[in-house]
C-alpha positions as CSV (number, residue, x, y, z in Angstrom):
1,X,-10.3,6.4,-32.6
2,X,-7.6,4.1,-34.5
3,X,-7.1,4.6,-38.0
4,X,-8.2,1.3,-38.8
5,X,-11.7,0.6,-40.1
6,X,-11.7,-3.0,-40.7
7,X,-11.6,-5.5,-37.9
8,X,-10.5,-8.9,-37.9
9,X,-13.5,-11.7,-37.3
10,X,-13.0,-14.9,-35.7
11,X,-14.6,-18.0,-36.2
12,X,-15.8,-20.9,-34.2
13,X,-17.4,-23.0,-36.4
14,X,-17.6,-26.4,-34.5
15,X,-18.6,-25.6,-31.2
16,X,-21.9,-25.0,-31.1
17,X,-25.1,-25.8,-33.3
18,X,-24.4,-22.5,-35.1
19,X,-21.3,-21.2,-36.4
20,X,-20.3,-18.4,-34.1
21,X,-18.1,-14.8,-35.4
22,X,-16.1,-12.5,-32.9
23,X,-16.1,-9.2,-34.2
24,X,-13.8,-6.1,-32.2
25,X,-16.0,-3.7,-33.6
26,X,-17.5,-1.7,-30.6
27,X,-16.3,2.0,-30.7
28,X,-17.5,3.3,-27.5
29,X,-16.8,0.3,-25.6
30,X,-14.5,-0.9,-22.8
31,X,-13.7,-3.3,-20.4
32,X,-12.7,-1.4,-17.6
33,X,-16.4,0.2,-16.8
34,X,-16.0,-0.1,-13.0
35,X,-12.8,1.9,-12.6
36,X,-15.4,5.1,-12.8
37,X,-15.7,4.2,-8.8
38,X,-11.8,4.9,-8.9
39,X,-12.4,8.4,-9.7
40,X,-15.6,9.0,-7.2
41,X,-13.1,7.8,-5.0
42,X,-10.3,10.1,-5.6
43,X,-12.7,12.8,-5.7
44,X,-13.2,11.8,-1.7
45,X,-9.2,12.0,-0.9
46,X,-8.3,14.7,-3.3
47,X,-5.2,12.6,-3.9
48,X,-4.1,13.3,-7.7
49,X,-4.8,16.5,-8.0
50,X,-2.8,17.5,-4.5
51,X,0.2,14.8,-5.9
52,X,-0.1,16.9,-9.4
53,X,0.2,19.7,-7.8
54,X,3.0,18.7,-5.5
55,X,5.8,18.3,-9.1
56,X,7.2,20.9,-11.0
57,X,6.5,20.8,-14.5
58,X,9.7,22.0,-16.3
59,X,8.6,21.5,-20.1
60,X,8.4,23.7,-22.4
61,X,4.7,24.8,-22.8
62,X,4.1,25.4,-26.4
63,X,5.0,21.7,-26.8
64,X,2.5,20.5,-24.2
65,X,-0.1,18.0,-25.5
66,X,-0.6,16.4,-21.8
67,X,-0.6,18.0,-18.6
68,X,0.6,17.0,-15.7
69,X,-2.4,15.8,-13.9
70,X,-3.8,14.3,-16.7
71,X,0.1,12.1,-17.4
72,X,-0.5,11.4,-13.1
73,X,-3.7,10.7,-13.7
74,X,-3.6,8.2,-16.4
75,X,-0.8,5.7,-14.4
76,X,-2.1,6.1,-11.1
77,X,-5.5,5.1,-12.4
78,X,-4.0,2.6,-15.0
79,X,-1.8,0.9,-12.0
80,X,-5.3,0.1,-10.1
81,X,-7.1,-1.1,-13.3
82,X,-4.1,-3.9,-13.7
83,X,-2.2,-1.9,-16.1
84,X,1.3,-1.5,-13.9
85,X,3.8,-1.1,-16.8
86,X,4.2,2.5,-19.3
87,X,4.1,-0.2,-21.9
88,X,0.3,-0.7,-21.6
89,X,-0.3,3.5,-22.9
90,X,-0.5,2.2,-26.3
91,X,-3.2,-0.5,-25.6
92,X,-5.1,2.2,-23.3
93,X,-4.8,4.7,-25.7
94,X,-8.4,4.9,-27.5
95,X,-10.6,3.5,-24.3
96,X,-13.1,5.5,-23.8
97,X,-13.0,4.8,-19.9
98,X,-9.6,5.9,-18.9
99,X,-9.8,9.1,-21.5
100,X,-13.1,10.0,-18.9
101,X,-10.6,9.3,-16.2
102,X,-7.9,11.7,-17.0
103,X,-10.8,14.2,-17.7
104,X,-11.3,13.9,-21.5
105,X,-14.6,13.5,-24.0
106,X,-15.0,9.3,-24.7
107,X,-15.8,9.7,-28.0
108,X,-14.0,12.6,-29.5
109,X,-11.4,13.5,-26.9
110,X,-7.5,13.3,-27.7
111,X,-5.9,9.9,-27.4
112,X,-3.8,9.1,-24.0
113,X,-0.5,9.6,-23.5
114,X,1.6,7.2,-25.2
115,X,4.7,5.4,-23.7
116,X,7.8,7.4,-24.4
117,X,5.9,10.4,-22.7
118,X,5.2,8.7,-19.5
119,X,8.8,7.5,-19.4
120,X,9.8,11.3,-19.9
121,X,7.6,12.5,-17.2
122,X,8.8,9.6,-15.0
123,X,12.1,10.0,-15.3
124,X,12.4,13.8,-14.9
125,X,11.3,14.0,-11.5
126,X,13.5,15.6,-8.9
127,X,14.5,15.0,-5.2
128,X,12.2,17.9,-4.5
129,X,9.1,16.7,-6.7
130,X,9.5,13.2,-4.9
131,X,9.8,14.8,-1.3
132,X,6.7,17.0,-2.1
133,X,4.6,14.4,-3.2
134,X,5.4,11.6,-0.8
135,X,4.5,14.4,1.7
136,X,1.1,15.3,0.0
137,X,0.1,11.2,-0.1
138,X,0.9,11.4,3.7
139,X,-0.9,15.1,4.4
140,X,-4.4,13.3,2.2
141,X,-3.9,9.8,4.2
142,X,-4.2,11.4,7.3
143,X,-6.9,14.4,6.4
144,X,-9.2,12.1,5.1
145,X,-9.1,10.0,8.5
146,X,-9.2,13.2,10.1
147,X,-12.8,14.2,8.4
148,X,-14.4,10.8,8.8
149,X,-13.9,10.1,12.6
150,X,-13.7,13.6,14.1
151,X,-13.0,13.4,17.5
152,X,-13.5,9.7,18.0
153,X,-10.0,9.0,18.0
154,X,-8.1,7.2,21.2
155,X,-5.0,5.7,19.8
156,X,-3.0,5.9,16.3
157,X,-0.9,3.1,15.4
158,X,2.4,3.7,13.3
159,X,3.7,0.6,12.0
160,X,6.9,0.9,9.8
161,X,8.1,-2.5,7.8
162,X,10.7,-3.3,5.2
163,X,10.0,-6.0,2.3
164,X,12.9,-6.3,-0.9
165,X,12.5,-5.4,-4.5
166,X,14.0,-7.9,-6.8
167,X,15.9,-5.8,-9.4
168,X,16.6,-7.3,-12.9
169,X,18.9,-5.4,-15.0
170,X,21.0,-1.8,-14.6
171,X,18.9,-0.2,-12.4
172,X,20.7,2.7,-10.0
173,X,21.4,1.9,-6.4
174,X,20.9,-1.9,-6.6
175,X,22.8,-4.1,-4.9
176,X,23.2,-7.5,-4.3
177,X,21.3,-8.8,-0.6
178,X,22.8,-11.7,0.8
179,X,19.6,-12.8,3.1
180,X,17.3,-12.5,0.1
181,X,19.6,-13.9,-2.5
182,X,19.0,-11.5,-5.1
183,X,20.1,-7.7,-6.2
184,X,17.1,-5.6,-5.1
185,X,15.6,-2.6,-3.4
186,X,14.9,-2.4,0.0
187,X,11.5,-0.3,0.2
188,X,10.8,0.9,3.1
189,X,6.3,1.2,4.0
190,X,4.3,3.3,6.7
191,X,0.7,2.5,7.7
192,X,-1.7,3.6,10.1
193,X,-4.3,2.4,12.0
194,X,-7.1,3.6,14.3
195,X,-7.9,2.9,17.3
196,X,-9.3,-1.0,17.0
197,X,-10.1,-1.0,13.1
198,X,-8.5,-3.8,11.2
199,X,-7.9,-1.9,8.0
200,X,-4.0,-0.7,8.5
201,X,-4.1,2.1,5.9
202,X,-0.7,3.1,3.4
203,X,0.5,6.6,4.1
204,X,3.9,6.5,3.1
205,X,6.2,4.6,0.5
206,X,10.3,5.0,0.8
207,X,12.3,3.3,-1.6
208,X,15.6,2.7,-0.7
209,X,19.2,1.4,-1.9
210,X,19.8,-2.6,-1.9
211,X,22.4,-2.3,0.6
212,X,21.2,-0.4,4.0
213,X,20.1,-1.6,6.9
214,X,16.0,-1.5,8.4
215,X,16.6,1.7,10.0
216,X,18.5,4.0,7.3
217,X,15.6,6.6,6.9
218,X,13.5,5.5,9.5
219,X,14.0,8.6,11.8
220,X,13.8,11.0,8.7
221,X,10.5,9.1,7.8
222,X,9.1,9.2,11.5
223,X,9.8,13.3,11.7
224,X,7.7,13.8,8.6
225,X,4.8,11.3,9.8
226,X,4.6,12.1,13.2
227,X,4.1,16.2,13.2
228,X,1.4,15.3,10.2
229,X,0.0,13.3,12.5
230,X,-0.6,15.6,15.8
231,X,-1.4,18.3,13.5
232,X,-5.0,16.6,12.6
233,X,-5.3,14.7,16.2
234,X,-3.3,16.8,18.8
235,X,-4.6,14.8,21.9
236,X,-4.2,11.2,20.4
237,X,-1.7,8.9,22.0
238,X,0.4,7.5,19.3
239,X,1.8,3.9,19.5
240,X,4.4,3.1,17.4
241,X,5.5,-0.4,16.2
242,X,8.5,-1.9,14.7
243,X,10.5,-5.0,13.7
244,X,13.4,-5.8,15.2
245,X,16.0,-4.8,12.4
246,X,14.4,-1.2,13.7
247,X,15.5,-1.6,17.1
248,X,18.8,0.9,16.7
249,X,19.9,3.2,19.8
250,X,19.6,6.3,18.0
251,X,15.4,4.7,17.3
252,X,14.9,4.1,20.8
253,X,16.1,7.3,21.7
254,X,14.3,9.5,19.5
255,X,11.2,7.7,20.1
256,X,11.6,8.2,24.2
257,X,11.8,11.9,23.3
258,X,8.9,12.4,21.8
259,X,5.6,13.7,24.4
260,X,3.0,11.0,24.1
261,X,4.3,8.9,22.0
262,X,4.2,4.8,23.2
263,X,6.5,2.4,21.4
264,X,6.8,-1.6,21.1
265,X,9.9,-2.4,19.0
266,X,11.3,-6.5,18.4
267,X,14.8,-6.8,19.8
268,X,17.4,-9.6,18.7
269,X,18.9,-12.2,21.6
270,X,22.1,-12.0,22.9
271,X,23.6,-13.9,25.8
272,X,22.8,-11.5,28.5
273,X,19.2,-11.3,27.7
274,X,19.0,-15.0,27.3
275,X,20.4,-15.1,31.3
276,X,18.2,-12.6,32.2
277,X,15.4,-15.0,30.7
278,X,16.4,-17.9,31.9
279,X,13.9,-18.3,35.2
280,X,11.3,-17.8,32.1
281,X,13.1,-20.4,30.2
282,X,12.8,-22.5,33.0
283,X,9.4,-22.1,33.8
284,X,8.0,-22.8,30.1
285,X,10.0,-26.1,30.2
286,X,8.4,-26.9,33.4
287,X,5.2,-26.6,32.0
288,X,5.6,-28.1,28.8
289,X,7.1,-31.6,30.9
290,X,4.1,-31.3,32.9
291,X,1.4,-31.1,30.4
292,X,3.3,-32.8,27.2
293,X,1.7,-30.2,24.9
294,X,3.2,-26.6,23.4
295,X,3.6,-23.3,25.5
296,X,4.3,-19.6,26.4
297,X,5.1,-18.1,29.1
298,X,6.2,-14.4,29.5
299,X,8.1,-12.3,31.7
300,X,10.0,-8.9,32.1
301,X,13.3,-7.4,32.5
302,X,14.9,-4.5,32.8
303,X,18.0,-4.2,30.2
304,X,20.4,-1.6,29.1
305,X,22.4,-2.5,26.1
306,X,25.7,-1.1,25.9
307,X,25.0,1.4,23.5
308,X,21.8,2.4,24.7
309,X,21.4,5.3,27.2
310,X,19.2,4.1,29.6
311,X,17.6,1.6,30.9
312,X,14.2,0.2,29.3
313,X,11.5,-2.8,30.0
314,X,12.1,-5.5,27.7
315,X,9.2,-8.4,27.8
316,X,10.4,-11.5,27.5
317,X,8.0,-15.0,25.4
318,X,9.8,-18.3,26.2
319,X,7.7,-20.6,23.5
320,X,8.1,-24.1,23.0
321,X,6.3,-25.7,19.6
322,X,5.4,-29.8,19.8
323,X,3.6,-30.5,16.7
324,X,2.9,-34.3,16.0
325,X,5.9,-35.6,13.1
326,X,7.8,-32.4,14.1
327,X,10.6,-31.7,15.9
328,X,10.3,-29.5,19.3
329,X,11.1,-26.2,18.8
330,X,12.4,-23.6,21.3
331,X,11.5,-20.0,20.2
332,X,12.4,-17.5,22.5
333,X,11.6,-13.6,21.6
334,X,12.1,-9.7,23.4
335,X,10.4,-6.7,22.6
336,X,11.7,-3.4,23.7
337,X,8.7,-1.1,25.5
338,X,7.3,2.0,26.9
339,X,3.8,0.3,27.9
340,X,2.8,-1.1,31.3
341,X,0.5,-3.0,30.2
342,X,1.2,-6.9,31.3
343,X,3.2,-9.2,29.4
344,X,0.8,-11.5,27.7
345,X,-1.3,-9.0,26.7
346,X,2.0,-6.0,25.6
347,X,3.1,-9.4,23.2
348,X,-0.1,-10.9,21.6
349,X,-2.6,-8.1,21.5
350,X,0.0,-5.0,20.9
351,X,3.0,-6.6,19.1
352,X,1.6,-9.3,17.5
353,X,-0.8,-7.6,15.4
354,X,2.0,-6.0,13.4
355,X,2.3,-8.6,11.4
356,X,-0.9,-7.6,9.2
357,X,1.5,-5.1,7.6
358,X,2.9,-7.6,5.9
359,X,-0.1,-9.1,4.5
360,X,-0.7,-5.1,3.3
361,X,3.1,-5.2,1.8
362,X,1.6,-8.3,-0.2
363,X,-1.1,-6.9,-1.2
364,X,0.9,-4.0,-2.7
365,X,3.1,-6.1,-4.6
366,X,1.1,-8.5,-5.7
367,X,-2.1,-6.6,-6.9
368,X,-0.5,-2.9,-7.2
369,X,2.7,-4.3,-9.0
370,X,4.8,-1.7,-6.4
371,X,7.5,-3.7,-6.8
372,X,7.9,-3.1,-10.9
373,X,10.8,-0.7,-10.8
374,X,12.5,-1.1,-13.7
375,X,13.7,2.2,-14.5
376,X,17.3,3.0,-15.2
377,X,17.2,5.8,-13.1
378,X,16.7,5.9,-9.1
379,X,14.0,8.6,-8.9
380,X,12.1,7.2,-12.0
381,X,11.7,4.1,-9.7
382,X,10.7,6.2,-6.9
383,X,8.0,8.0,-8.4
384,X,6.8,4.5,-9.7
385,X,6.6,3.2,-5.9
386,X,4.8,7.0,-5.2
387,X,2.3,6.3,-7.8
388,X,1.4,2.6,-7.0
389,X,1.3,4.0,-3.6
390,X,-1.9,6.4,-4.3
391,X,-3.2,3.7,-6.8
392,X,-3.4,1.4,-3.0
393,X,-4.9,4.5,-1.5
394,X,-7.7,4.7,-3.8
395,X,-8.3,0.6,-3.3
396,X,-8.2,1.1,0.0
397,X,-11.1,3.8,0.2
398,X,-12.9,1.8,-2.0
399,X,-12.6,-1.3,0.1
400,X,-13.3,1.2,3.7
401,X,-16.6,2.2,1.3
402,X,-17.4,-1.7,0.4
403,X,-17.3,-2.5,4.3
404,X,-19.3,0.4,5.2
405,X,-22.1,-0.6,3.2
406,X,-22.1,-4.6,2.8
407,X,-19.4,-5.7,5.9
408,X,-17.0,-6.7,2.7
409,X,-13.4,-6.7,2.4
410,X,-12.2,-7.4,-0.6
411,X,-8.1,-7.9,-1.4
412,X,-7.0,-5.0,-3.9
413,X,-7.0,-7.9,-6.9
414,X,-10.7,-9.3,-5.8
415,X,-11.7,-5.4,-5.9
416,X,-10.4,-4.7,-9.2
417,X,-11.9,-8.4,-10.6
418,X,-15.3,-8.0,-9.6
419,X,-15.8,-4.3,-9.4
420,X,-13.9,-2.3,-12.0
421,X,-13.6,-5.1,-14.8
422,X,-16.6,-4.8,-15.5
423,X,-17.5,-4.8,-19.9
424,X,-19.4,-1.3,-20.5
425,X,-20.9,0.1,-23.4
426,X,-20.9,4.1,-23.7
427,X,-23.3,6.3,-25.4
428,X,-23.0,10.1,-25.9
429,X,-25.5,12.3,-26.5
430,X,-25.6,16.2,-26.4
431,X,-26.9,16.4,-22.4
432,X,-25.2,13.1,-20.9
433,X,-22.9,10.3,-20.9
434,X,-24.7,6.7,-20.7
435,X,-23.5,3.2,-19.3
436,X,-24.6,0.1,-20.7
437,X,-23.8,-2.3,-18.3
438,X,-24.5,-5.9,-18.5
439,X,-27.8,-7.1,-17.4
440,X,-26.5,-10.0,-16.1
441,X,-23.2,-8.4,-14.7
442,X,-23.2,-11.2,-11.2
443,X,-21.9,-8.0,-9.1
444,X,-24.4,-5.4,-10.2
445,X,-26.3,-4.7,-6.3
446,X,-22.8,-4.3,-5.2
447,X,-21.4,-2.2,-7.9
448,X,-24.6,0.2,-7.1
449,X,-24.4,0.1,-3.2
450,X,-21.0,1.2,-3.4
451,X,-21.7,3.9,-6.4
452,X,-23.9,5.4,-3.7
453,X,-21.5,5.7,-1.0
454,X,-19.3,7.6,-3.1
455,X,-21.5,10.0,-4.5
456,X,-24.0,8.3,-7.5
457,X,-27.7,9.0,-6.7
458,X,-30.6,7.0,-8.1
């Protein structure tokens, strides 16, 4: 515990009938009593320990105070808690929770690791270590969906999507983005979903120079995914679905050799697909004349771009907007496909729904802080991303869990406010570890319910 023994009281004396005194004088106290569900829950994945294992450890060993996991450990778990930055080791030194987490005694364990020695093991990751690990997040993604629905499996949806990474300062490989206005990153996210479940769950977590385009890595990222994939469900057909920055020749043709495999990628308009659309054009302006109100209408083609080296159905949405104090809009969309299905259905019920990976790229950045890569050093930043990646795979089985058991689905920052900061009072005795919790903790039936799911007992 910290050196000090005196505390600092503080004193209200007008607010109340009676004067009142804050004292910081709980030893074995924290506020962060939930986040023990963070560790049932890794113990379901196997995720830290399989990532710890994945990286090289190149220090000396008579000067080790902290292994591996435990440095692993301690910022994955501190990045779910709400602790994103290195800086925060030295306020998370002495609590008593996140020593249990990393696998140390509350009370008389050694202190965390402190800041220069997470930027030490951040930064002297490799290409190798990076590769390893990003492959192990994807193996334990996929294995753990593999154990919970078996066989019951009929399609696998890839989506792959872009978002930028504001960059402030000297960090390596950022460049300035003229459509986002800003140097950045441009990190690249996979997610998967099964068959008709709404959760779209992170398996994958590129980050990538300011200055390429959507589909630099794509291909390398797909070859890693999609063997992982058909080695846990061989006979699952796999849809994958992309934006159109994506929709490159080399993309289209890797993806139309791959067995089983069906694709629905966004395509840009040029003038020849806009003549090709025009009896679609046509017909949506006839019906928007008719019934003075906004519509769609859909149709097909079949188009081969002068790079590309075939021929391939492209499904065409004419759309006209007429909102009341707005001006009509025209918005006219393709999407490049392998399906048969019709139309309507291919664009609204396939495509459309690929836009919920961008409410997950949200929640990454805005609750998981994946976006605080302020390193010097490329890799550094990397392994950052890699680590606020497991931290959203651990929220993520903690929210599957929640839904399970009460139909809840929390956002990641809901999940951490009402479920892991929770005030806790330890006591250690020779046999066991014991939580005070409050009594009047508002969450407390929910807090237990999902303790049981992932492994408490009463």
């Amino acid at each position: 515990m910290p050196d000090q023994t005196t505390t600092d009281c503080l004193s209200f004396p007008a607010l109340f009938s009676k004067p009142i005194h804050a004292h910081f004088d709980q030893d074995l106290a924290s506020s962060d009593g939930g986040a023990i569900l963070l560790k049932a829950a890794d113990k379901h994945i196997g995720l830290t320990p399989a990532l710890s294992e994945a990286l090289a450890d190149r220090r000396q060993p008579g000067k080790v105070k902290h292994q591996l996991n435990e440095l692993l450990s301690q910022r994955i778990y501190g990045i779910a808690a709400g602790y994103p930055d290195v800086n925060d080791a030295a306020r998370l030194a002495h609590d008593p929770i996140h020593k249990m987490l990393v696998g140390r005694d509350p009370s008389i364990g050694q202190t965390l690791a402190s800041q220069p020695t997470l930027s030490r093991f951040e930064n002297t990751v490799s290409r190798s270590d990076l590769l390893n690990a990003g492959y192990v997040l994807a193996d334990r993604v996929i294995s753990r969906h593999r154990r919970r629905l078996g066989k019951r499996i009929r399609r696998i949806t890839l989506d792959i999507d872009v978002s930028h990474d504001p960059t402030h300062g000297q960090q390596q490989l950022s460049f300035f983005h003229g459509h986002y206005d800003t140097y950045c990153y441009l990190p690249l996210f996979a997610f998967l979903a099964f068959n008709n479940e709404p959760e779209q769950y992170l398996c994958a977590a590129l980050l990538r120079p300011g200055n390429v385009s959507d589909k630099v890595g794509t291909i390398p990222l797909l070859r890693r995914l999609l063997p992982l994939i058909r080695k846990r469900f061989p006979k699952t057909r796999i849809l994958v679905r992309l934006d159109g920055g994506f929709c490159a020749p080399e993309v289209l043709d890797f993806l139309d050799s791959l067995p089983r495999v069906d694709y629905v990628v966004g395509y840009a308009k040029n003038s020849v697909l806009e003549g090709m659309a025009f009896d679609v054009v046509c017909e949506s302006w006839h019906r928007y004349y008719a019934n003075k109100a906004s519509t769609k209408v859909y149709g097909e083609c079949e188009y081969k771009a002068g790079t590309w080296s075939e021929e391939r159905r492209v499904i065409i949405k004419s759309e006209l907007l007429d909102y009341p104090g707005r001006d009509m809009k025209e918005n006219l969309r393709f999407v490049v496909t392998n399906l048969k299905l019709s139309p309507r259905r291919l664009y609204e019920r396939v495509y459309c729904v690929r836009g919920d990976a961008e409410n997950r790229i949200k929640e990454l950045k805005c609750d998981l802080q994946v976006d605080r890569t302020s390193c010097s050093r490329f890799l550094a930043n990397q392994m950052r991303v890699l680590m606020s990646a497991a931290a959203y795979v651990l929220m993520q089985e903690l929210r599957y869990q929640l839904a399970r058991c009460c139909g809840l689905r929390y956002q990641a920052g809901t999940l951490r406010e009402r479920l892991l900061k929770v005030g806790v009072r330890i006591v250690v005795s020779v046999r066991r570890i014991v939580f005070h919790l409050p009594r009047s903790y508002p969450f407390s039936d929910l807090w237990s319910q999902l303790a049981i799911r992932i492994g408490a007992v009463r």
